[in-house]
C-alpha positions in Angstrom: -61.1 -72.0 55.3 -62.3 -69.4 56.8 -64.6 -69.3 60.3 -67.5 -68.4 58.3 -66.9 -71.4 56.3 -66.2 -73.5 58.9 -69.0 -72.8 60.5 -71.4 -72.9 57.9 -70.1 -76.3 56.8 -70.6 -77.6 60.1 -74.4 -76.4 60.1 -75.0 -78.2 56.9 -73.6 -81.8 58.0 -74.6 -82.2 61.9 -78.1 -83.2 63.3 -80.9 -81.0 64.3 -79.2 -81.2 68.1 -75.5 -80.1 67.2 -77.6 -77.2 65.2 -79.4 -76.2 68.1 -76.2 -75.5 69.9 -74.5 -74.0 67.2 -77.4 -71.3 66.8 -76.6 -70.4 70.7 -73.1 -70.0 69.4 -73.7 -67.7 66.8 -75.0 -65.1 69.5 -71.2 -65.2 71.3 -68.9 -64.2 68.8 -65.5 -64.9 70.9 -66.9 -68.4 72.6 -67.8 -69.0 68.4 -64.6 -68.8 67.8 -62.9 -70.8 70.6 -65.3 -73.5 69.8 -64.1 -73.2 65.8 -61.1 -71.3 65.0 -58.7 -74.6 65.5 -59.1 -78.6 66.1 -58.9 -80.2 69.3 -55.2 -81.1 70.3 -54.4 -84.8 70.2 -51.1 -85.0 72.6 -49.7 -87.8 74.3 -52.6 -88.1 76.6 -55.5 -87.9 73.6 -57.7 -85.4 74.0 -59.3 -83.5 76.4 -61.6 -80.4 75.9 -65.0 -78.7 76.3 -68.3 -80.9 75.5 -69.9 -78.7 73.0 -70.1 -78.1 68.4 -67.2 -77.4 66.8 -63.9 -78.7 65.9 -62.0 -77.4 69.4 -64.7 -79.6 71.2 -65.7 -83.0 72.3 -69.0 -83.9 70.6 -69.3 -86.8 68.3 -68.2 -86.0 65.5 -65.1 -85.2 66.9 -64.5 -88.0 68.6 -65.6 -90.1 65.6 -62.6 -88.8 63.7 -60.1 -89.1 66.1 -61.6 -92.6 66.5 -60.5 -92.8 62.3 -57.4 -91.6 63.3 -56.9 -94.5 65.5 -58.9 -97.5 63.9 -56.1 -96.4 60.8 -52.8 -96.3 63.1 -54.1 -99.4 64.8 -55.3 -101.7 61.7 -51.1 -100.6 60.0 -49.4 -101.8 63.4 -51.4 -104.8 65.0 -52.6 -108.1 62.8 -55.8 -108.3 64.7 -56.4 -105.2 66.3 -58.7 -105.0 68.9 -59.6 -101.8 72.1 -61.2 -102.1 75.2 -63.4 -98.8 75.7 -64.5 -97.4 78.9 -65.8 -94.1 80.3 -66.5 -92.4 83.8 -69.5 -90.6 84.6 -69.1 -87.8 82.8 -71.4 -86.3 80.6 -71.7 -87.7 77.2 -69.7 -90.7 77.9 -72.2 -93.1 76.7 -72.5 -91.5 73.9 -68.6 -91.0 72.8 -67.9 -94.4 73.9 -71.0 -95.7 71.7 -69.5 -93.2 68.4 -66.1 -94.6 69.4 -67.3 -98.8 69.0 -68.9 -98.0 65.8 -65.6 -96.6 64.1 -63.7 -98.9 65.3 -66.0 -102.1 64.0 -66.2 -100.3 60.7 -62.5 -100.4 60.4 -62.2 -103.9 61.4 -60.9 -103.2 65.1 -63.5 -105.4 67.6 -64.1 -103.5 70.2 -65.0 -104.1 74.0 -66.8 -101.9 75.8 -67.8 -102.2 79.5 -71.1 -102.7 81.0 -71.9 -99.3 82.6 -68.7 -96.6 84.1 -65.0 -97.6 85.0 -62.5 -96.1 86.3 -59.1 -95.7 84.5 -57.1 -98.3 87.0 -59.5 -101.0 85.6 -59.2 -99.4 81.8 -55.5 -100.1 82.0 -55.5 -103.5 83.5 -57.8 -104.8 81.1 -56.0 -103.9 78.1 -53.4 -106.4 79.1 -55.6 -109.0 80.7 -57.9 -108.9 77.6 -54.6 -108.7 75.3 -55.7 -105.7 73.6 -53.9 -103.7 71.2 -55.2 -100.1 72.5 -57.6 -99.0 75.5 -59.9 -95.8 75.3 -60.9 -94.2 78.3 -63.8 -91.7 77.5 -62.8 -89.3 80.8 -61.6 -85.3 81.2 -59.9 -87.0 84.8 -60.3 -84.2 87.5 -61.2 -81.8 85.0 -64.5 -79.3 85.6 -67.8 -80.5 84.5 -67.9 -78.6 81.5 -65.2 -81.0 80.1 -64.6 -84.6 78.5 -61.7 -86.6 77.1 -60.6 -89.0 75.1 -57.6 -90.8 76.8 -55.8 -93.3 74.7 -53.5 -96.8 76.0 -51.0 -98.9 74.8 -51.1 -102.8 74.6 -49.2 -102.4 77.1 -51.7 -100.1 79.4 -49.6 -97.5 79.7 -50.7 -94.4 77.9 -49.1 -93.9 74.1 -46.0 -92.7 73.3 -45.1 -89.6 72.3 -44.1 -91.2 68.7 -47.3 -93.7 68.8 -49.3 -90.2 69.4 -47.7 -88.5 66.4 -48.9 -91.5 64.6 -52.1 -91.3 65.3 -52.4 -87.6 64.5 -51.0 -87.9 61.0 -53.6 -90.4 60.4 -56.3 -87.9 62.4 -55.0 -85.0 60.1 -56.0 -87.2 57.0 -59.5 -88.3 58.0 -62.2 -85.6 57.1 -64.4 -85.3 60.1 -67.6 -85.7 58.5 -66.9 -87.3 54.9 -64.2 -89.2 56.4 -64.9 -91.3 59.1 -66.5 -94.7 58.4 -69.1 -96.2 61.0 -71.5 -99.2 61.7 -74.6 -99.0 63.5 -74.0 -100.1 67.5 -76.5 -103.0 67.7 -75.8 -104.8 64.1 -71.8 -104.1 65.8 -73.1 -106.3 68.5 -75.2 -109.1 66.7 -71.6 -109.9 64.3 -69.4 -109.6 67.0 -67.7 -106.6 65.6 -68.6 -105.1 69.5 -68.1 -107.1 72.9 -69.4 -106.0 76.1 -67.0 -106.7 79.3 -69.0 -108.1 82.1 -67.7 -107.9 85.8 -65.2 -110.7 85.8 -62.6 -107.9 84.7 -63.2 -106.2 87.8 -62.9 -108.8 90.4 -59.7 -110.0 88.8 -58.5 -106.1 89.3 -59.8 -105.6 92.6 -57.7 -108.9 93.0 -54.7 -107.7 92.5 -55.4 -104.1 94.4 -55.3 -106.7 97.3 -52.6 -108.4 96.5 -50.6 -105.2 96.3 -51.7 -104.3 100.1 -48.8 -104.9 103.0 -50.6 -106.6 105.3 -51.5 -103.9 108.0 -54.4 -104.5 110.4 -57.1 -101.7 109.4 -60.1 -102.8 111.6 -60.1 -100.1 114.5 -59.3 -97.5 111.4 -62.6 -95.3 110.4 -62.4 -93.0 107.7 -64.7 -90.7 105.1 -64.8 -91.5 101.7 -66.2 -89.9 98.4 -65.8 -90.5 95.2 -66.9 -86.9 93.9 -70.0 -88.3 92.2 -67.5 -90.8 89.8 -66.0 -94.3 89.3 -64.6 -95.1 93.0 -67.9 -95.8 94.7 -67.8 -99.2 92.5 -64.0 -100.0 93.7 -63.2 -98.9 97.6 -66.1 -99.3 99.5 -66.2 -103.1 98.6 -62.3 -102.6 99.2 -62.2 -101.0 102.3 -65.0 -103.4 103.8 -62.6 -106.3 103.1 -59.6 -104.6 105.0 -61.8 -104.1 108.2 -62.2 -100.5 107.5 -65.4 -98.6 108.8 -66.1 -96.7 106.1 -68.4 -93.4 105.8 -69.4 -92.7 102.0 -70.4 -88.7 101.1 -74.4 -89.7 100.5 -74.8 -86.6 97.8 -71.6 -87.5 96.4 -72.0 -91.2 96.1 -73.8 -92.0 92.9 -71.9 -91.5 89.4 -73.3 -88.0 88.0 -71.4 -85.8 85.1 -72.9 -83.2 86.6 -70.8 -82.8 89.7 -73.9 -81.2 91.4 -71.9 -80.5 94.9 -68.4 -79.9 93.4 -68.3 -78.4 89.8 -64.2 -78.9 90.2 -64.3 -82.3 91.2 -60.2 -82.2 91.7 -59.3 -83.8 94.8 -56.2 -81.6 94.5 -58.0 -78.4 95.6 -59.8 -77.4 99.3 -63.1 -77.6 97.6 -63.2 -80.7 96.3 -62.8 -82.6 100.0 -65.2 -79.8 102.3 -68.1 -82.2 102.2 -65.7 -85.2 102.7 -63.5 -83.6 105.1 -66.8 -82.3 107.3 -68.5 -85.8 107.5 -64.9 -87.3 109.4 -65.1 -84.5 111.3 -68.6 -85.4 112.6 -68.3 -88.8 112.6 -65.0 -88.5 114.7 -62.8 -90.3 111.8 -59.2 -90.5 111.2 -59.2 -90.3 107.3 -60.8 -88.1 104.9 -60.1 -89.7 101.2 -61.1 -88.9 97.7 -61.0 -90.2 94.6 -61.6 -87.8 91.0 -64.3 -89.2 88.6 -62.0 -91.3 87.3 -60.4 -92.8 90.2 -56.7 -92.4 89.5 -56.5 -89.6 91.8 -56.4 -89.6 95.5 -56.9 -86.6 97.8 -56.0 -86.6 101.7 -56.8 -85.2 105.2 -56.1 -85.9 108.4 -57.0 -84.6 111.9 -54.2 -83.1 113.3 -54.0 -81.0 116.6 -57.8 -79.6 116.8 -58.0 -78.9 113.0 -58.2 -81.1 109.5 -55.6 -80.6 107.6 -55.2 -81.3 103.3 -51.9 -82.8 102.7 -50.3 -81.8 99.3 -49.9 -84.5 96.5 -46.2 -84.1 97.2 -46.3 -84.7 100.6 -49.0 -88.3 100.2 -46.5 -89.6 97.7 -43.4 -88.8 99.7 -44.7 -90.3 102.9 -45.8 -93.8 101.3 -42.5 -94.1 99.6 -40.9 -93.8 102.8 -43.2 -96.2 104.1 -43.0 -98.9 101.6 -39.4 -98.9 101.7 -39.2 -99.3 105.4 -41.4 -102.0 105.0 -39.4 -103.8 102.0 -36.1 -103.1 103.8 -38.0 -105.0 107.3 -38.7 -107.7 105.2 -35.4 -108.4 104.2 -35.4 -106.9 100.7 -32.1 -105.0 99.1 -33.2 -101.8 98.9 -30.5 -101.4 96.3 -32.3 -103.9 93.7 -35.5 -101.5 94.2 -36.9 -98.5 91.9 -39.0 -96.0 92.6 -40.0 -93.6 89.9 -41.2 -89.7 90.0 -41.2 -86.8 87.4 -38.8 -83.9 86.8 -42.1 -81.9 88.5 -42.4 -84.1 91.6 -41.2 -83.8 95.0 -37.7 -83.0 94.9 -37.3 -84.7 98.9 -37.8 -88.0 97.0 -33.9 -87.8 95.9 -33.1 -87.4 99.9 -35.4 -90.6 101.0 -33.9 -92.8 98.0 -30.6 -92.0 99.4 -31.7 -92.6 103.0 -33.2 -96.1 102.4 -30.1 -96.8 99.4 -32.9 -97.5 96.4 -32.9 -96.5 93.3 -34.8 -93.5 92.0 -35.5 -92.6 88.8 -37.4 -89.0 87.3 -39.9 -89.0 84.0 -41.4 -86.3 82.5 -44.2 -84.8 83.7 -47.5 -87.6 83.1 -47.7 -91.0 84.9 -47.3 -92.6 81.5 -43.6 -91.7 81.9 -43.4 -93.5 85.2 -45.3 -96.6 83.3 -43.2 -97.0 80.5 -39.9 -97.4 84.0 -42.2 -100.4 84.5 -42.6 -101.6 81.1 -39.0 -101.6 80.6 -37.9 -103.3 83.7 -40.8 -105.6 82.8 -39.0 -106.3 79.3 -35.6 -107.1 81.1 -37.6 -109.6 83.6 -37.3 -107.0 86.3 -40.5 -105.9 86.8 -40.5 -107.2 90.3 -38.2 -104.4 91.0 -40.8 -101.5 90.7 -41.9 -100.7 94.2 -43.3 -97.2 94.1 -44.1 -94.4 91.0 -45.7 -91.1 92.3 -46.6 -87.3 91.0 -47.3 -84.2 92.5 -50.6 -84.4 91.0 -52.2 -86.8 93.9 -51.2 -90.0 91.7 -49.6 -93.5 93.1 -49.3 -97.0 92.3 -47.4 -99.8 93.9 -46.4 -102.7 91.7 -47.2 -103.6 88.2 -50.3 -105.0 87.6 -51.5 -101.4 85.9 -49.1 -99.1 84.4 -51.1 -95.5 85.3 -51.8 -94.4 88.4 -54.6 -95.8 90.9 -56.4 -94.0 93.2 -58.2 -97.0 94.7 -55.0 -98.7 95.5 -53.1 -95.7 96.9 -56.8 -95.5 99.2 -56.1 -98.7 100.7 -52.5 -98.2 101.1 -53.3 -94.7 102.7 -55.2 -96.3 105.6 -52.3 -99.2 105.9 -49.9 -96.4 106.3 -52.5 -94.4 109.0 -53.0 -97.6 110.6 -49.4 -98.5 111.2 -48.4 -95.1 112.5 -51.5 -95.5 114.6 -50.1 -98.4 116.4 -47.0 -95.9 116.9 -48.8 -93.2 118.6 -48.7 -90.7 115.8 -50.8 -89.4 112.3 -49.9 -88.6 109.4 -48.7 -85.0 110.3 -46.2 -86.5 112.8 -44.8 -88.8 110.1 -44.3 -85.6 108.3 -42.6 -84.1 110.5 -40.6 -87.0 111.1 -39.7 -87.2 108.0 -38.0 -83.9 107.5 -35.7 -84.5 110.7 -35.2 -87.5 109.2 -34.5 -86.3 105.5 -34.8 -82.6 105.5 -37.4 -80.1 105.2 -38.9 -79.2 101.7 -42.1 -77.6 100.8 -43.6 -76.5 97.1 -46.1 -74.3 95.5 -48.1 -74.5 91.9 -48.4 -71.3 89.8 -51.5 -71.3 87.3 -51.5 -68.6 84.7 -54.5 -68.9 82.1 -54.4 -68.8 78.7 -57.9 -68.5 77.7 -59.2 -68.0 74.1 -58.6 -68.3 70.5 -55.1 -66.4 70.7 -54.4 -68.3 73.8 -52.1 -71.2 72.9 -50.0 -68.4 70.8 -49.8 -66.3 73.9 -48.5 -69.1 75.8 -45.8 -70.2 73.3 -44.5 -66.7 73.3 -44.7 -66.1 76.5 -42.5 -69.6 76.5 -40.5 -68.0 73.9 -39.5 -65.1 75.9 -38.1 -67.0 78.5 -36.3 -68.9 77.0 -34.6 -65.8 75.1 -34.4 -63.9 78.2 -34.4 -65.7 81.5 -34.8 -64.3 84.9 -31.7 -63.1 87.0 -33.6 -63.3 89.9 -37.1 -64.9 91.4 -38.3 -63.7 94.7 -34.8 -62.5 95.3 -33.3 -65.5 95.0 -30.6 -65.3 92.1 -31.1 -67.6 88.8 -27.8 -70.2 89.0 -28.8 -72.0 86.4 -31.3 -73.0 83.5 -32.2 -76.0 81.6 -34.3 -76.6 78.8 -35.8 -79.5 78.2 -36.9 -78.9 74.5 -33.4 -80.6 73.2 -34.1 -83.8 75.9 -31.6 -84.2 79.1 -30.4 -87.3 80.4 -32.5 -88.9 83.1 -31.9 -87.4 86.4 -31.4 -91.1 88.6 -30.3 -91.8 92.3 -28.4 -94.7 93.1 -27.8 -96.4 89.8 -26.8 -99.8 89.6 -23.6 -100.3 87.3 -25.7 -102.6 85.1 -28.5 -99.8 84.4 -28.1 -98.6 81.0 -28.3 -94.7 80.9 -31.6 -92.8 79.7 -32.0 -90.0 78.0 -35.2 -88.3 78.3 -37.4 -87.0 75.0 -37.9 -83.0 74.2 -40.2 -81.2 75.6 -41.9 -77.6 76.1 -39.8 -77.3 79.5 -37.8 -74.9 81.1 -36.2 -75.1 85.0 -34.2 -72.3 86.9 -32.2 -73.6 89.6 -32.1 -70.9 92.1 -29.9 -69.9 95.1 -30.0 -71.9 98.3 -31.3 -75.3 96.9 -34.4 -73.5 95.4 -36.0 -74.2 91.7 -39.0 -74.0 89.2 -40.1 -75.6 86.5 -42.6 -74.1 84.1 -44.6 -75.6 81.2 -47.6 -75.5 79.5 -50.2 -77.4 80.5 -50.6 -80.9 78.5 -54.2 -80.9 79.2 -55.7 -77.6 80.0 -55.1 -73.9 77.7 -52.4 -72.8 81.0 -49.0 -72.0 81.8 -47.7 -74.2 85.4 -44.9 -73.3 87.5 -44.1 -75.7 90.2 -41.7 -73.8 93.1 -40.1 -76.1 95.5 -37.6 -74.6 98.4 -35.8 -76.4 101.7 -36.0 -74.9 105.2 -34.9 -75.6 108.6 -38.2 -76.4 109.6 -42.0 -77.5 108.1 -43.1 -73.7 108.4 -40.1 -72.1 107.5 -40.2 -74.3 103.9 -43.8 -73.6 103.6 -43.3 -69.3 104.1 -40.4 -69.4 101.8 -42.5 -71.7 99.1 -45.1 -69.0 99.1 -42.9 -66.6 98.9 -41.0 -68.2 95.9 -44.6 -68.6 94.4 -45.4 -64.8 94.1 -42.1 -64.0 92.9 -42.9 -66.4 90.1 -46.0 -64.9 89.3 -44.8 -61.8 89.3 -42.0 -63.0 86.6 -45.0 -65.1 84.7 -47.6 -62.2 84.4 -45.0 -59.5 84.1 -43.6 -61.2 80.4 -47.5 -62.6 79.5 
């Protein structure tokens, strides 16, 4: 079909609303046809795209066929199916998780839905506590406000497969979005049972085992700044932290759950902007944290005070220092570090390798996503080894100890964060002085992210050339440093793993859009499109003799890249 015909078929079947917005549409000819040249992207993550009309957005039609999509996959694979729904504060939530219940009863798949917001960490828990056969989590994560997404679990509560997602597409591809979706009104859902709301009890039991993942570390002359960036964490940590002995000092603008972000439009704690108001409330309240979790609470950004100044630490940098920690601690207690495994991505911080071989654990590397790292626990759970997970972490601010979830949890990595802060209190030093003791211990490394956009109806094509090219013609050099070698991950590699145990079976990992340049003098990149956003990332990682030598050479290594990337785009 063509756009005209797209559009004009659209016009005909939504409501007076969706028309509303599509007539504000028809004055922007190039946002017209972002919004309807293509259909939103269901990858291994679900979706995830701009609330607005059309096919390449989130509105509810959409979402009611990819709901189709799902109710189909899920009533061929489970004898009873059933999902637990959930959404953050974003806006239209209540709405797509509403759309979402009533597909799923008409299909036959009774569907929970919680009483109000939750985060992600719960989402995943309670698909196994409840025994469900899929979870939905209505969230765009750390996304800007403009977005929304449509994150899709396991009965396992890890995130789907990549086969499981193929699945669901084929089944997406063959549902019509408007004369093809099937749907029951909410409240008749209700009155047969088709729809169950989840009260609190879920949530206690979580927070429950949050706790019962903690190492024991006396908090209560710790004082920190928390916000949750106007999401999910303000139901989860302050109630946490209160029971550690923490003095906690919540953002008061950023407090309440609100899609609209009103003080932080990026609500990432990944980037500077998303912790100023966070960061400046420690600083006048003389604390020794400044935490925050994204709207979804998976995510968990960092600062300490450090020599007169606050300083962010990278995602990296949080995830290297608790696995060093938690391993110290396992080892004090007695544990064989050998028996333990830690899991990372390809993507990750590469000085993980170096503190698995210091403390003798094993270490094992995913693709990029924390589903990756879930499915490591899944599998030693299947073998009656889950007890052997310690640690999983990403570069993306993500964490989790243990196995009670299988994604990442920003409110337990919170409450770990101020164990870690408290011990090292006891020792005389922050967080920056376990840095830097780290790299004497392990060696210096330091990285860099390189974002190129790819905005636009031609942008996903631009990309994939751009990929294309590369792959044809790689490099010599970056920054100088020469190009020693290059893998692509679009036939699978075997699982990069330190210390495997001689009972491990060997794992191979699955395709994907990937490439990586290893680079003269330890150095490398890894570039790949973006599974959730229309951009090209480059993560740069380099070793140095010392914290600022790594960190000059890292942004050095960074232009060079982007020099390469926008020189082929």
């Amino acid at each position: 079909m063509s756009l005209e015909d797209v559009v004009s078929r659209w016009a005909i079947h939504i409501n007076e609303d969706g028309k509303a917005a599509l007539g504000a549409l028809l004055a922007d000819r190039s946002t017209l046809e972002d919004a309807f040249a293509r259909d939103l992207h269901f990858g291994t993550g679900g979706l995830r795209g701009k609330v607005g009309i059309g096919p390449n957005r989130l509105n509810a039609w959409t979402v009611g066929k990819v709901t189709q999509g799902l109710a189909d996959y899920l009533d061929a694979s489970a004898a009873e199916p059933s999902a637990i729904i959930a959404r953050d504060s974003r806006r239209g939530g209540e709405a797509f998780v509403r759309r979402t219940a009533e597909v799923l009863a008409a299909n036959g798949v009774t569907a929970y839905v919680f009483d109000g917001v939750a985060s992600t960490p719960e989402l995943t828990f309670a698909v196994r506590e409840l025994r469900c056969s899929a979870g939905v989590c209505v969230t765009a994560s750390h996304n800007p406000a403009e977005y929304n997404g449509y994150k899709v679990y396991d009965a396992d509560g890890c995130q789907i497969t990549t086969e499981a997602a193929r699945g669901i597409q084929a089944r997406i591809d063959a549902a019509d979005v408007f004369d093809g979706v099937s749907r029951t009104g909410y409240r008749d859902a209700v009155a047969r049972g088709l729809v169950r709301e989840v009260g609190h009890g879920v949530r206690g039991r979580y927070l429950a085992e949050v706790e019962a993942q903690l190492e024991g570390v006396d908090c209560s002359g710790l004082s920190v700044a928390y916000t949750p960036l106007n999401g999910t964490g303000g139901l989860y940590v302050p109630t946490l932290l209160t029971h550690m002995g923490v003095e906690a000092h919540v953002v008061p603008a950023q407090a309440a759950p609100d899609g609209g972000f009103p003080t932080c439009p990026r609500p990432n704690p990944e980037v500077p902007e998303a912790m100023e108001m966070v960061t400046e409330l420690a600083r006048e309240r003389g604390c020794d944290l400044a935490l925050a979790t994204d709207p979804d609470a998976d995510r968990l950004g960092v600062a300490v005070p450090h020599g007169g100044a606050w300083r962010q630490l990278t995602g990296n940098e949080v995830g290297e220092l608790l696995m060093d920690w938690l391993l110290s601690r396992a080892v004090g207690r007695g544990e064989d570090a050998s028996r333990l495994v830690c899991a990372t991505t390809v993507v990750s911080a590469p000085r993980a390798d170096d503190i698995a071989r210091a403390w003798g654990c094993q270490l094992r590397r995913t693709l990029t996503g924390f589903k990756f790292v879930g499915e490591q626990i899944g599998l030693l759970d299947a073998a009656g080894e889950a007890g052997r997970f310690l640690f999983g972490l990403e570069e993306s601010c993500g964490y989790l100890k243990g196995s009670y979830v299988r994604d990442k949890d920003g409110v337990e990595a919170l409450a770990l964060v101020c164990e870690m802060a408290a011990d090292y209190a006891v020792r005389g030093m922050d967080l920056v002085d376990a840095l830097e003791d780290l790299g004497r211990r392990v060696g210096f490394q330091a990285g860099r992210q390189v974002t190129v956009p790819f905005e636009g109806a031609g942008g996903q094509a631009a990309m994939a050339a751009l990929m294309s090219g590369l792959r044809a013609c790689p490099p010599a050099s970056v920054a100088g440093l020469a190009v020693e070698s290059v893998t692509d991950y679009a036939g699978g590699a075997p699982m990069p793993v330190v210390n495997p145990l001689p009972g491990d079976a060997a794992q191979a990992l699955p395709p994907t859009d990937m490439l990586e340049w290893r680079l003269s003098g330890g150095a490398r990149v890894l570039v790949r499109p973006s599974g959730t956003e229309p951009k090209l990332k480059a993560y740069c990682f380099v070793r140095g003799e010392s914290e600022e030598g790594a960190e000059r050479a890292a942004m050095f290594l960074a232009e060079g890249v982007r020099e390469v990337l926008e020189g082929r785009g």
